[in-house]
Steps between C-alpha positions, in 0.01 A plus 500: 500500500776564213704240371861559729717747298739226328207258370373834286790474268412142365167548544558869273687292242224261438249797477704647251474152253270514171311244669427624784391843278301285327351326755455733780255721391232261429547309803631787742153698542247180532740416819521840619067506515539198689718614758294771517236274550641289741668765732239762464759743302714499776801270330641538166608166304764710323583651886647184612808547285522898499282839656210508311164728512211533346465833318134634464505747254222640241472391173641769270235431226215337709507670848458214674755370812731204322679314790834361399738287688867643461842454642629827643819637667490658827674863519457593851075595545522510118495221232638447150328302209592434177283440215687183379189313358703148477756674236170577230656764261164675627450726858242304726175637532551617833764788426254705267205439778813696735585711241097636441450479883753505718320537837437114569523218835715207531463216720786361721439197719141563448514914613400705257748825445395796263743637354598706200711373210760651345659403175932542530657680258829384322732605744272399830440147324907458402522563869263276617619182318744378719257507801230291302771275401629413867086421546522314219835359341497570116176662496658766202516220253138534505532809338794349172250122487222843450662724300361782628558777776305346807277737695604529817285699793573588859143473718517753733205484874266791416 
């Protein structure tokens, strides 16, 4: 369950700190694999404060399925995600396994979903900014801490 609406912008601020950029991504994944553990894949530690899935999508370079845990941003029977990558000036590896092979699953709540990902262009992502910010308050900064144009991709049910 999602933290309530007007926790996320606290919560948003503190996941916007350098230490929490620091921190998170050596300690985020080791607790997501436990969860994972723990619930059988059906709960998310990172889905406790927002909608989170787990994308499985093929390695762009090795071919094999890479399951990452990722917050996402429902659009009706679609979903947004943005390649934030804790504000790294780099893309995550996860947008050029979409970008090579679009045609991939995600998990919600433990279902698995394929679906086919799209990458928005300039205009689509411009408009799509101020719905990913009502998910999550501040979530743009991401891309100024980054300095770089975040990917952003609607997941479409195939």
């Amino acid at each position: 369950m999602p933290l309530p609406r007007v926790l996320r912008p606290p919560v948003a601020w503190f996941s916007r700190t350098l230490f929490f950029r620091a921190v998170g991504p050596r300690i985020l994944p080791p607790l997501e694999r436990g969860m994972k553990r723990l619930t059988g894949g059906r709960v998310q530690l990172s889905g406790l404060g927002v909608p989170t899935l787990v994308l499985h999508a093929i390695g762009a370079k090795s071919g094999i399925e890479r399951d990452t845990v990722l917050m996402y941003c429902p659009d009706g029977d679609e979903m947004l995600i943005t390649g934030s990558n804790f504000a790294r000036d780099t893309h995550p590896a996860w947008t050029a396994n979409l970008l090579a092979h679009p045609d991939v699953a995600v998990s919600v709540r433990g279902r698995r979903i394929p679906v086919r990902a799209r990458l928005l262009d300039d205009a689509e992502r411009e408009a799509a900014w101020p719905k990913l910010e009502r998910n999550w308050p501040g979530y743009r900064r991401y891309e100024v801490a980054a300095g770089r144009t975040l990917r952003v991709f609607r997941l479409t049910p195939r």
